[in-house]
N, CA, C and O of each residue as an XYZ file, in Angstrom:
752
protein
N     -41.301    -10.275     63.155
C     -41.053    -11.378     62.268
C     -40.754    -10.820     60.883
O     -41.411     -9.929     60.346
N     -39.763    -11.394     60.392
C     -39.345    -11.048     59.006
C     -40.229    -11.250     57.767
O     -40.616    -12.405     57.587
N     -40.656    -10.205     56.781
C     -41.534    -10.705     55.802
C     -41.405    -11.327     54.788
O     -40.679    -10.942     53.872
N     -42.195    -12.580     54.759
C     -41.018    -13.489     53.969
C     -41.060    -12.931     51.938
O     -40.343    -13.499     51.115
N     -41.853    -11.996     51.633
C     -41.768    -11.416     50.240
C     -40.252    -10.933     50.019
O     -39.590    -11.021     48.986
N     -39.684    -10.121     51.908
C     -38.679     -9.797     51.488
C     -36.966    -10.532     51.757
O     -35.880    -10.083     51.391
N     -37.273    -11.744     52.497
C     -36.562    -12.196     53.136
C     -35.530    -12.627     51.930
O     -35.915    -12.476     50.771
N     -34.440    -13.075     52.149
C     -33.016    -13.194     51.348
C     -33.002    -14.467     51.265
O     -32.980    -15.027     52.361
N     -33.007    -15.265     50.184
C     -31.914    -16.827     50.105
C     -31.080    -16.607     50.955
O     -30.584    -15.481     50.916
N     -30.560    -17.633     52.119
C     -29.348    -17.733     52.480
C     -28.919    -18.891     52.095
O     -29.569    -19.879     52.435
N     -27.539    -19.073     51.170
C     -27.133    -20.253     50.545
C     -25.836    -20.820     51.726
O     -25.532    -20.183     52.734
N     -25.401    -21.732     51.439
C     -24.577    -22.139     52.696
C     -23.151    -22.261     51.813
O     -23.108    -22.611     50.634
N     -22.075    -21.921     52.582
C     -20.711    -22.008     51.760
C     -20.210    -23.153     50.693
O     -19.247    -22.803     50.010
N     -20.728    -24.479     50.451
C     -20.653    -25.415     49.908
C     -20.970    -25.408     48.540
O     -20.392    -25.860     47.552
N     -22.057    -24.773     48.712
C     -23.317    -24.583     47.231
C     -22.694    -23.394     46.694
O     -22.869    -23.178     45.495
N     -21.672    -22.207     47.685
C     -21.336    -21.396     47.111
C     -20.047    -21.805     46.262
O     -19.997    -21.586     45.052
N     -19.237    -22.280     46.812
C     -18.233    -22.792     46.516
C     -17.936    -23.729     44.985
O     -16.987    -23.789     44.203
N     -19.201    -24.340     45.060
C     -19.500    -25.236     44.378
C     -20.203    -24.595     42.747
O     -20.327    -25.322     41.761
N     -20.541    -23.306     42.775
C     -21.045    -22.489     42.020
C     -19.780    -21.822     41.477
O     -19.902    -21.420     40.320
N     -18.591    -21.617     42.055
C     -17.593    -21.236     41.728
C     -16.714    -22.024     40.916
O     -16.029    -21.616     39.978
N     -16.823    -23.579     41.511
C     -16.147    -24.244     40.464
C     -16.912    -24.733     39.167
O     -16.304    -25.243     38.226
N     -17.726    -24.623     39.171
C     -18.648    -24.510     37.763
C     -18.575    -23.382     36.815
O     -18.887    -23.514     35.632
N     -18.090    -22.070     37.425
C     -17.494    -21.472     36.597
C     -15.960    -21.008     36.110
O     -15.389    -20.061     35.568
N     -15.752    -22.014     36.544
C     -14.111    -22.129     36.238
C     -14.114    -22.861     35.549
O     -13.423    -22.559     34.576
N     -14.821    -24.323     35.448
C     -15.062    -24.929     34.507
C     -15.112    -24.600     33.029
O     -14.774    -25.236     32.031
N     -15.565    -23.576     33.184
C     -17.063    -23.391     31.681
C     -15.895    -22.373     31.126
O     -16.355    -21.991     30.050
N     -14.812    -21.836     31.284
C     -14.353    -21.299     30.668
C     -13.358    -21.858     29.424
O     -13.072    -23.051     29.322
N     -12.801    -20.666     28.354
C     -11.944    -21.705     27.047
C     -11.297    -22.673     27.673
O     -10.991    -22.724     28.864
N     -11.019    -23.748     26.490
C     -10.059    -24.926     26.891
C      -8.724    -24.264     26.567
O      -8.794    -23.378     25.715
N      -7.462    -24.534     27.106
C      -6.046    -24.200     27.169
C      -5.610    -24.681     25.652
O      -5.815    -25.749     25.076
N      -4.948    -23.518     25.239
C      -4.966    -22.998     24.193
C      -3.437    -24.679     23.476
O      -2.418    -25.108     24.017
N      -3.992    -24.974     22.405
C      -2.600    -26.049     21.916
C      -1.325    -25.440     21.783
O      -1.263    -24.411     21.110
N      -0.215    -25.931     22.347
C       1.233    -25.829     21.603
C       1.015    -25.453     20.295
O       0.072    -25.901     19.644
N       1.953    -24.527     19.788
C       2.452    -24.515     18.544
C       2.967    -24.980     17.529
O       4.093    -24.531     17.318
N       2.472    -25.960     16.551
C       3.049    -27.149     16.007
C       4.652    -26.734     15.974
O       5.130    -25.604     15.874
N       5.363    -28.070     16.095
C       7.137    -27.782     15.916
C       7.420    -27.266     14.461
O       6.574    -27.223     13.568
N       8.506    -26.947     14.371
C       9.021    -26.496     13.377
C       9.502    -27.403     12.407
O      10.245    -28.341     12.697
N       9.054    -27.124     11.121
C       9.718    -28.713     10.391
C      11.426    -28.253     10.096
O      11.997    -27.210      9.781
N      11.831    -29.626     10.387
C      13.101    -30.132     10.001
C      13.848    -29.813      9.013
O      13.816    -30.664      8.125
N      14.471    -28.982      8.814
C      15.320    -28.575      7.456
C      15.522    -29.487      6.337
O      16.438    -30.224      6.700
N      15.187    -29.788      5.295
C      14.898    -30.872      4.040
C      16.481    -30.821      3.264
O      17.231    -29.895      2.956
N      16.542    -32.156      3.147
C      18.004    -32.360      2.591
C      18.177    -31.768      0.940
O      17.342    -31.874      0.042
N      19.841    -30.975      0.855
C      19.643    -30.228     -0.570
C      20.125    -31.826     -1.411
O      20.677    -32.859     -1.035
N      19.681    -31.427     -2.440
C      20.294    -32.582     -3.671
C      21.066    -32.045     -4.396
O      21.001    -30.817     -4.465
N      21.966    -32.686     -5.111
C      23.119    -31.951     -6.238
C      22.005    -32.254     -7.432
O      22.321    -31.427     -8.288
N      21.060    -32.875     -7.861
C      20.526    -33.275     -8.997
C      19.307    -33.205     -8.743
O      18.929    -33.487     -7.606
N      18.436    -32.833     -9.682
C      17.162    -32.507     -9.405
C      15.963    -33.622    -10.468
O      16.569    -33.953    -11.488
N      15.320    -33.885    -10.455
C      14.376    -34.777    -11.313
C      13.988    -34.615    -12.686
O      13.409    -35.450    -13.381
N      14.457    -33.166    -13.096
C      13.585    -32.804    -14.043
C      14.368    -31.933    -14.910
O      15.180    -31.126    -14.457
N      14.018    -32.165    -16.762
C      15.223    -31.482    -17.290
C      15.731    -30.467    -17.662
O      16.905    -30.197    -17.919
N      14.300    -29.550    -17.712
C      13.791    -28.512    -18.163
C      12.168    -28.047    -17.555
O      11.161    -28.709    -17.305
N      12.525    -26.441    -17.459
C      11.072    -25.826    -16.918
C      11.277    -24.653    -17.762
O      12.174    -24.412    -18.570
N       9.824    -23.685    -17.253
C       9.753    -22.622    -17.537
C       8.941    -21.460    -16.948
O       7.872    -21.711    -16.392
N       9.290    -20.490    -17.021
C       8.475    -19.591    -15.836
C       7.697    -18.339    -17.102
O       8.378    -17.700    -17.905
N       6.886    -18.289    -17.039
C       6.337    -17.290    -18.026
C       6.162    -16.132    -16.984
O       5.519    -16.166    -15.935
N       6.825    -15.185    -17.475
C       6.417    -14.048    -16.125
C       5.371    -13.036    -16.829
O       5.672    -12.566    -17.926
N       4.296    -12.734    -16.287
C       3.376    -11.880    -16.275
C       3.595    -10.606    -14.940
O       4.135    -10.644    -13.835
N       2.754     -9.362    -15.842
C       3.202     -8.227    -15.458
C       2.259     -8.350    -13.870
O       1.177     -8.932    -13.798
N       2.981     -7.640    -12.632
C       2.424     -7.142    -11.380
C       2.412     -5.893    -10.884
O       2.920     -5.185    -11.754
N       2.054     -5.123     -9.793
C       1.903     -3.838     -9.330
C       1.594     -2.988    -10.725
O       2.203     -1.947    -10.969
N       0.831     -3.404    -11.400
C       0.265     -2.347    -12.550
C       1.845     -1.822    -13.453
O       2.009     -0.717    -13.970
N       2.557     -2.627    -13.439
C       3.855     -2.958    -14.871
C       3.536     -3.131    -16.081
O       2.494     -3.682    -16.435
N       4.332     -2.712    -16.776
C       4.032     -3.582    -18.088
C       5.175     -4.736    -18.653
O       5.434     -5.112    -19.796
N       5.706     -5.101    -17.380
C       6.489     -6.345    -18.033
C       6.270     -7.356    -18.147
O       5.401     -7.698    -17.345
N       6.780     -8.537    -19.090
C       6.447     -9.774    -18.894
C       7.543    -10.548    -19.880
O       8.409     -9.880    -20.444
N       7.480    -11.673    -20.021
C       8.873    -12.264    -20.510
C       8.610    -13.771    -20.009
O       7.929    -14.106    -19.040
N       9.376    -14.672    -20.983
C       9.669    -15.911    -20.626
C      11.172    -16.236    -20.537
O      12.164    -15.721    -21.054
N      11.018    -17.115    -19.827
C      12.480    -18.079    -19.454
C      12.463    -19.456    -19.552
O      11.418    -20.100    -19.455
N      13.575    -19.966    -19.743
C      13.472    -21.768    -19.865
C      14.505    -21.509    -18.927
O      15.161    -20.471    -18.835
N      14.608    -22.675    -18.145
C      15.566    -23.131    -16.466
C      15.934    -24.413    -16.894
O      14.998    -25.103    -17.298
N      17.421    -25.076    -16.918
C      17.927    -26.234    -16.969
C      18.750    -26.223    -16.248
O      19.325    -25.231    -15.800
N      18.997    -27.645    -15.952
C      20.247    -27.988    -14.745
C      21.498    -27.835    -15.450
O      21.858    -28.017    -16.613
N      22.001    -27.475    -14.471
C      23.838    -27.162    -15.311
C      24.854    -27.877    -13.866
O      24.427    -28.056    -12.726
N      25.781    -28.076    -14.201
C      26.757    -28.244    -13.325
C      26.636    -26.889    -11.839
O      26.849    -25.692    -12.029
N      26.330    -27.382    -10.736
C      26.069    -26.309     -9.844
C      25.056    -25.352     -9.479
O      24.997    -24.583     -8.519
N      24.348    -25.538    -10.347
C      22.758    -24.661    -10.431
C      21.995    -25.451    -11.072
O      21.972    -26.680    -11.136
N      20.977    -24.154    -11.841
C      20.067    -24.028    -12.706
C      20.296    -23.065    -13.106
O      20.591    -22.077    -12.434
N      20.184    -23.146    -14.796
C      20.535    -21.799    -16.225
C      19.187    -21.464    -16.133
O      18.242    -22.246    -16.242
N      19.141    -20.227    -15.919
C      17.865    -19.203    -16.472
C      17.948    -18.165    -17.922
O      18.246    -16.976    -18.032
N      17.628    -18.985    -18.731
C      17.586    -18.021    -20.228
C      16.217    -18.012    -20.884
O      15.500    -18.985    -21.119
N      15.938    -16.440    -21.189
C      15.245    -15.840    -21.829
C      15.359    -14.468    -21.883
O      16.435    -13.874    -21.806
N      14.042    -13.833    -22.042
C      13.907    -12.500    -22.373
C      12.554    -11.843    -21.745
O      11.431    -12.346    -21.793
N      12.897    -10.673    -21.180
C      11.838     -9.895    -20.509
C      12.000     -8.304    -20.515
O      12.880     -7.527    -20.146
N      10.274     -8.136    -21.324
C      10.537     -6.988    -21.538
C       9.254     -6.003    -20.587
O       8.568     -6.322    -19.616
N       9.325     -4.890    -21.280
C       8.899     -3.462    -20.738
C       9.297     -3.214    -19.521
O       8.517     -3.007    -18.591
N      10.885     -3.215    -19.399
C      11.602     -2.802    -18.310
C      11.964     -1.409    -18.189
O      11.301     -0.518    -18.721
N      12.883     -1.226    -17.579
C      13.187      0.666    -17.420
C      14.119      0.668    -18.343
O      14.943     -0.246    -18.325
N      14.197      1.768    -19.424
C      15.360      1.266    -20.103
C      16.523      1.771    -19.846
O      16.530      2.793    -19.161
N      17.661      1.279    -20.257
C      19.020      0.831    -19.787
C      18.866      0.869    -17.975
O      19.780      1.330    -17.291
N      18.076      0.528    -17.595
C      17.806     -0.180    -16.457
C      18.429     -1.247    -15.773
O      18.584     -2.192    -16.546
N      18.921     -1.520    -14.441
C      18.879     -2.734    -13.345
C      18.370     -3.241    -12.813
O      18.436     -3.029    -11.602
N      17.713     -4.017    -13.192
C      16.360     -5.423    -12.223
C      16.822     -6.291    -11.775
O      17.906     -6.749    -12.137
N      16.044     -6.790    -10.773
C      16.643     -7.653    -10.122
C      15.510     -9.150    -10.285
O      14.290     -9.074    -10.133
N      16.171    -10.278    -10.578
C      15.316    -11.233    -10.963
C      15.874    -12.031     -9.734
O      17.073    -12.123     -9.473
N      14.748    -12.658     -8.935
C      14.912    -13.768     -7.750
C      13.480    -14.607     -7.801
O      12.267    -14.454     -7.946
N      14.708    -15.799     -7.533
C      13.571    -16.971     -6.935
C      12.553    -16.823     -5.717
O      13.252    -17.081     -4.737
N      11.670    -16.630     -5.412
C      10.546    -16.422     -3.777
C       9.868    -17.710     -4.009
O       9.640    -18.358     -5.031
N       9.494    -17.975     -2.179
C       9.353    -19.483     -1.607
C       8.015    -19.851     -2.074
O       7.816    -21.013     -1.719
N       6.983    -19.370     -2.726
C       5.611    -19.998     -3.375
C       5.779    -19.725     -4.817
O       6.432    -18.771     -5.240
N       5.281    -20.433     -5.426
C       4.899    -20.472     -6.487
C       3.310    -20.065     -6.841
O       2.574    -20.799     -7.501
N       3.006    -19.081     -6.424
C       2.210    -17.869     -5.954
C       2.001    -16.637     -6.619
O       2.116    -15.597     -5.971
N       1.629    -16.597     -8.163
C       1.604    -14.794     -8.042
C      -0.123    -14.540     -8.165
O      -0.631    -13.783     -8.993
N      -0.552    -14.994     -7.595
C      -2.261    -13.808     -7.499
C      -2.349    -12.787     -7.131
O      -3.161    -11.942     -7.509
N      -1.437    -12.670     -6.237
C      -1.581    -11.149     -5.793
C      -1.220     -9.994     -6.756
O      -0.065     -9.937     -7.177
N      -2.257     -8.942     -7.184
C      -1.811     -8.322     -7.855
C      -0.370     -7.320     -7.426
O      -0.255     -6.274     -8.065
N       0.364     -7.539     -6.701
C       1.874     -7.345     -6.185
C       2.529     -8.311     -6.123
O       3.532     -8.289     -5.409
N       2.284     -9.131     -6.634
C       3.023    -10.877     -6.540
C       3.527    -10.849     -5.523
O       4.618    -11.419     -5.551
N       3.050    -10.116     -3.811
C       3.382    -10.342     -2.108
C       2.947    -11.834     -1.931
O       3.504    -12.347     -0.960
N       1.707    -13.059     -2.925
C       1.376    -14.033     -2.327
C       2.784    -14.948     -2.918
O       2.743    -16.158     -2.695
N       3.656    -14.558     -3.444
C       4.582    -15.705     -3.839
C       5.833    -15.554     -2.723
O       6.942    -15.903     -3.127
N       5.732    -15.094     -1.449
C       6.128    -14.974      0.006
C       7.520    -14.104     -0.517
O       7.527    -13.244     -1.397
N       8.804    -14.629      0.362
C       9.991    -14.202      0.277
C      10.695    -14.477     -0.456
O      10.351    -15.217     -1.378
N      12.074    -13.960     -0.342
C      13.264    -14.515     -1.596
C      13.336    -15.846     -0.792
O      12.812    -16.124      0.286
N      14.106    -16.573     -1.588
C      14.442    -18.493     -1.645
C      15.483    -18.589     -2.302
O      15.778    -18.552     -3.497
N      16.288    -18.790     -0.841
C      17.921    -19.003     -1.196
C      18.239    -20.193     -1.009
O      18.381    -20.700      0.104
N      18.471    -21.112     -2.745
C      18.734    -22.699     -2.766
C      20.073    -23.020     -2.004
O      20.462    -24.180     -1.868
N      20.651    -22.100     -1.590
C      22.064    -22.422     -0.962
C      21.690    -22.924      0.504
O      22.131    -23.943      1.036
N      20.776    -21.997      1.064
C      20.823    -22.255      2.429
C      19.150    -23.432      2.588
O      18.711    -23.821      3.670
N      18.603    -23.719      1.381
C      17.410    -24.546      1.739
C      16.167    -24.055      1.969
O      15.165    -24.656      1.583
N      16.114    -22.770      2.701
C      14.845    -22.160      3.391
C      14.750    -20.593      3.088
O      15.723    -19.982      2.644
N      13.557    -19.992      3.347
C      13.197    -18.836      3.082
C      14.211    -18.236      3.125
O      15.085    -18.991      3.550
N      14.806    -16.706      2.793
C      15.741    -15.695      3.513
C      15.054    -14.002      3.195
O      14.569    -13.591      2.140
N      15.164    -13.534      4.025
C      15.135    -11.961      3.991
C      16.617    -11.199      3.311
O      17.816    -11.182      3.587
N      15.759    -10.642      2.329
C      17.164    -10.086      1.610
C      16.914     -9.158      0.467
O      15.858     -9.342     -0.138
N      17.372     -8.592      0.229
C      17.261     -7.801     -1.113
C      17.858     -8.435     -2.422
O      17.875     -9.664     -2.363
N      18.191     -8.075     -3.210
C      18.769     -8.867     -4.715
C      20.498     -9.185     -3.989
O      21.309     -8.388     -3.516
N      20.545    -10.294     -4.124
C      21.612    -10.634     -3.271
C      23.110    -11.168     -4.529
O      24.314    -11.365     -4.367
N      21.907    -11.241     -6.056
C      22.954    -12.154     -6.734
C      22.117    -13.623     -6.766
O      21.536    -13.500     -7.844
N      21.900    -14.316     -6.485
C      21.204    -15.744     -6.415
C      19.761    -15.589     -7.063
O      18.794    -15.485     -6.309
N      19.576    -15.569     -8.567
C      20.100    -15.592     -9.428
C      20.797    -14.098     -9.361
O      22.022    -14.065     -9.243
N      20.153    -13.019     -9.422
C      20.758    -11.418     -9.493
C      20.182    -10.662    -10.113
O      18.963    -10.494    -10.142
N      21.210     -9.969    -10.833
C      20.527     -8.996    -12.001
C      20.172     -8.946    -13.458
O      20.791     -9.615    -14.285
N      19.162     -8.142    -13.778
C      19.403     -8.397    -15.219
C      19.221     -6.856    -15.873
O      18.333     -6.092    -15.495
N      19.991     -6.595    -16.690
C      20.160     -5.541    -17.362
C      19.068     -4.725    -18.830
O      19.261     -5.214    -19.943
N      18.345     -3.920    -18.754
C      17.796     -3.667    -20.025
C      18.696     -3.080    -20.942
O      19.851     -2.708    -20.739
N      17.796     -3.032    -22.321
C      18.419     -2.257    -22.875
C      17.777     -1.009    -23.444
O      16.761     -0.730    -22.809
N      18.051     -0.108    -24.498
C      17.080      1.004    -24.665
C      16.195      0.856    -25.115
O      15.697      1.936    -25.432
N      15.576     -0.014    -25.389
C      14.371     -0.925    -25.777
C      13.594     -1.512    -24.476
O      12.456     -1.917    -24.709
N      13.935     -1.586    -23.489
C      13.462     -1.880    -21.831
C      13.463     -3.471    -22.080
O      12.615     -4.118    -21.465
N      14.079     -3.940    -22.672
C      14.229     -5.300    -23.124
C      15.599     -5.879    -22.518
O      16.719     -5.496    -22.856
N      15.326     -6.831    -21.598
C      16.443     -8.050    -20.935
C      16.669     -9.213    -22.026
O      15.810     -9.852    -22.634
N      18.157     -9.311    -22.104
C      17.964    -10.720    -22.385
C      18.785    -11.547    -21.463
O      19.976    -11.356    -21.214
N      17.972    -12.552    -20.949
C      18.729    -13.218    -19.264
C      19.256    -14.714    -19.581
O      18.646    -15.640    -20.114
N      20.517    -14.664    -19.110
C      21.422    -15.609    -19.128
C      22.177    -16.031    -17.583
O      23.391    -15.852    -17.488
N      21.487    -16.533    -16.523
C      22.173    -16.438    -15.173
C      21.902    -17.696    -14.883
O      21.203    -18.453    -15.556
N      22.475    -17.943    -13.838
C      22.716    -19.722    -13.167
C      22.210    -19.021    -11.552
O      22.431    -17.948    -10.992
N      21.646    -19.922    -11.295
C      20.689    -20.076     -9.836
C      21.845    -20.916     -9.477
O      22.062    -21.989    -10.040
N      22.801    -20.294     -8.276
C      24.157    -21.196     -7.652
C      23.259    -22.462     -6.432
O      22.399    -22.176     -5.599
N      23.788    -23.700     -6.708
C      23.054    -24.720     -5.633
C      21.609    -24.760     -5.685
O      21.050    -24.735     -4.589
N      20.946    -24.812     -6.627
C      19.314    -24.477     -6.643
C      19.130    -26.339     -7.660
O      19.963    -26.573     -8.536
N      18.087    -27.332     -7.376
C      18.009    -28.026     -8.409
C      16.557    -27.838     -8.980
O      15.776    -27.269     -8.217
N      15.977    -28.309    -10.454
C      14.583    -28.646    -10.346
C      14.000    -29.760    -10.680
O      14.218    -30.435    -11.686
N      12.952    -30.036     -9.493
C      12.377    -31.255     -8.690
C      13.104    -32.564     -8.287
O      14.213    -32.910     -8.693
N      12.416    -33.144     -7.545
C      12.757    -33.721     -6.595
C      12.161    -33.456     -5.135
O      11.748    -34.387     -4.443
N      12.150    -32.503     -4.834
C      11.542    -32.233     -3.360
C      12.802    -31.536     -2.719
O      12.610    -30.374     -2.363
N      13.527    -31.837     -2.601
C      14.585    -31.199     -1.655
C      14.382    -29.768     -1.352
O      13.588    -28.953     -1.823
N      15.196    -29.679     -0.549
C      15.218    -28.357      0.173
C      16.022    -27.389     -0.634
O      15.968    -26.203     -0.311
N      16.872    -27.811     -1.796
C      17.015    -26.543     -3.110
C      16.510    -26.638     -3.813
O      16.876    -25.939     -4.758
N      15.608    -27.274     -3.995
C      14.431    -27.656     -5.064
C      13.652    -26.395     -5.700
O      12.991    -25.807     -4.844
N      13.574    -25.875     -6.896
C      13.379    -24.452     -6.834
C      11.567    -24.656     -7.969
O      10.814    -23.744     -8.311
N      11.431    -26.128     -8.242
C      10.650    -26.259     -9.399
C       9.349    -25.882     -8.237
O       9.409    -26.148     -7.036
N       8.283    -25.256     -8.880
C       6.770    -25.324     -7.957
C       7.161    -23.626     -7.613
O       6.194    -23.057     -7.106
N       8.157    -22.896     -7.761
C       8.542    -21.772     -6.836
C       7.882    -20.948     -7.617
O       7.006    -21.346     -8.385
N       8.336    -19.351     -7.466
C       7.647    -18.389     -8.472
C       9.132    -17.877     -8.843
O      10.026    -18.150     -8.043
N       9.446    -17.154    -10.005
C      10.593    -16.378    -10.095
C       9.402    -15.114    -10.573
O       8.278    -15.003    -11.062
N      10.575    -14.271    -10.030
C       9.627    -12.598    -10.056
C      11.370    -11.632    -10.208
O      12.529    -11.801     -9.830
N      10.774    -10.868    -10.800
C      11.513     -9.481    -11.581
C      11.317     -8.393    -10.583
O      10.128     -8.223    -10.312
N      12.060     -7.693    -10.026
C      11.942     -6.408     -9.132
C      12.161     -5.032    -10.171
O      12.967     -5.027    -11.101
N      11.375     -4.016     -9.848
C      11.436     -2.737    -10.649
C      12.781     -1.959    -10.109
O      13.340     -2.103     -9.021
N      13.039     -1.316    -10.914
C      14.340     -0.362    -11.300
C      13.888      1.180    -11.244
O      14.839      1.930    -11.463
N      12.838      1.743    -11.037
C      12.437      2.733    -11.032
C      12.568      3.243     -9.541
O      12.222      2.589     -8.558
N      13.298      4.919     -9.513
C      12.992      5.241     -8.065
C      12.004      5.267     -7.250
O      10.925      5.726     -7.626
N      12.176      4.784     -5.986
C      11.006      4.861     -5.314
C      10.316      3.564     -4.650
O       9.669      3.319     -3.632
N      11.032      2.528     -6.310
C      10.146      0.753     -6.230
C      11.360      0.466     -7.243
O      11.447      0.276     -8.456
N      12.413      0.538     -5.969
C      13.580     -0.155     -6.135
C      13.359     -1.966     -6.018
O      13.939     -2.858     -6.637
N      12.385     -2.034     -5.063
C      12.216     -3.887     -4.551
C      10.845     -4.042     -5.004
O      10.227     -5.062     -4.697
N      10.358     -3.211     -5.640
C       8.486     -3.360     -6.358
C       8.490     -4.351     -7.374
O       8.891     -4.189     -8.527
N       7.844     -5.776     -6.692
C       7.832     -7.090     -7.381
C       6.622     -6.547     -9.273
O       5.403     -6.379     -9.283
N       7.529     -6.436    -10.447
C       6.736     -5.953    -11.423
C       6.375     -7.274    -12.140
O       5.300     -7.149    -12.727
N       6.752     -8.113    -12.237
C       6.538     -9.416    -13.029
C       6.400    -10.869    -11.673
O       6.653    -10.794    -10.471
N       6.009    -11.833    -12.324
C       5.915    -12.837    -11.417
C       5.495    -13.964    -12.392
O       4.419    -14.053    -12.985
N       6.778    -14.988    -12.454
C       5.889    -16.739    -13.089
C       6.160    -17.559    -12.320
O       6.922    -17.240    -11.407
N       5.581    -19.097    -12.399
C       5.637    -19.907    -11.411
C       6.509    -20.853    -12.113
O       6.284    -21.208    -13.270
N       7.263    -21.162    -11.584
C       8.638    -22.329    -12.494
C       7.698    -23.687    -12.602
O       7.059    -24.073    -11.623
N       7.671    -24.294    -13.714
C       6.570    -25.215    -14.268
C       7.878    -26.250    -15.195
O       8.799    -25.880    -15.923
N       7.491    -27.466    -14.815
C       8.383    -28.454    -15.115
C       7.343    -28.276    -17.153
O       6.147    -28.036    -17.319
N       8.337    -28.492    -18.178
C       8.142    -28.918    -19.182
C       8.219    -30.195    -19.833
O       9.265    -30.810    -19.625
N       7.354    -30.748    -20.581
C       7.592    -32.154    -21.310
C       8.550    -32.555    -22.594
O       8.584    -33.716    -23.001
């Protein structure tokens, strides 16, 4: 006779079975879809607002900084001012990027360039939209450029007000090294 200290549970296939789907159960719930992609936002020829300004403060340990005033013009937005402790007789590159974002001490949180032509983010280097700006032997810009198809406010999808404009370095090495960064700010 078998001793029953050592004898085995015998469970019957049902209870086993049934132990199995309890742990199929208990595992994660199926993971959600990926919200859709939003809808491309309509551009406007005219923007809400008459005047802004971007105060750019220095990033990646620069010493530049500079202001600009932005008004609507026929076809853009005019970007004029002045920004200095550049490279001197230097080529920078000044572009609009899709946040209005510079905390990062690399101004990386104000995302990508923001091309008002096409509405949405773009990957690109200084393309021209706004472009370049030139020092002088003084490392001093003085900037006079039109943002082509860009308006400010309104919302639209060239809507450039809320954005950041940022200055790229001219020095070898940190040819695309974001040195300045302001956030375009509607004025009263």
């Amino acid at each position: 006779m078998p001793d029953p200290a050592v004898a085995k549970p015998v469970r019957s296939l049902p209870a086993i079975a049934l132990l199995l789907l309890a742990a199929c159960a208990s595992g994660p719930p199926p993971a959600a879809p990926p919200p859709p992609e939003p809808a491309p936002r309509e551009t406007a020829v005219r923007g809400t607002v008459p005047r802004a300004v971007a105060n750019l403060f220095s990033a990646s340990g620069s010493l530049v900084s500079g202001r600009v005033v932005l008004t609507p013009v026929e076809g853009g937005v005019r970007v004029r001012g002045e920004v200095g402790g550049l490279v001197r007789n230097g080529a920078h590159g000044l572009q609009v990027h899709e946040r209005g974002d510079c905390s990062a001490v690399d101004a990386r949180s104000a995302g990508r360039y923001f091309d008002p032509l096409a509405g949405a983010r773009q990957d690109g280097a200084v393309a021209g939209d706004p472009g370049r700006i030139f020092a002088d032997a003084e490392g001093v810009a003085r900037v006079d450029l039109v943002v082509r198809g860009a308006v400010l406010g309104g919302g639209a999808g060239n809507d450039i007000l809320g954005r950041a404009l940022l200055v790229l370095g001219a020095t070898p090495g940190a040819i695309s090294a974001r040195v300045a960064c302001g956030v375009i700010t509607a004025v009263e």
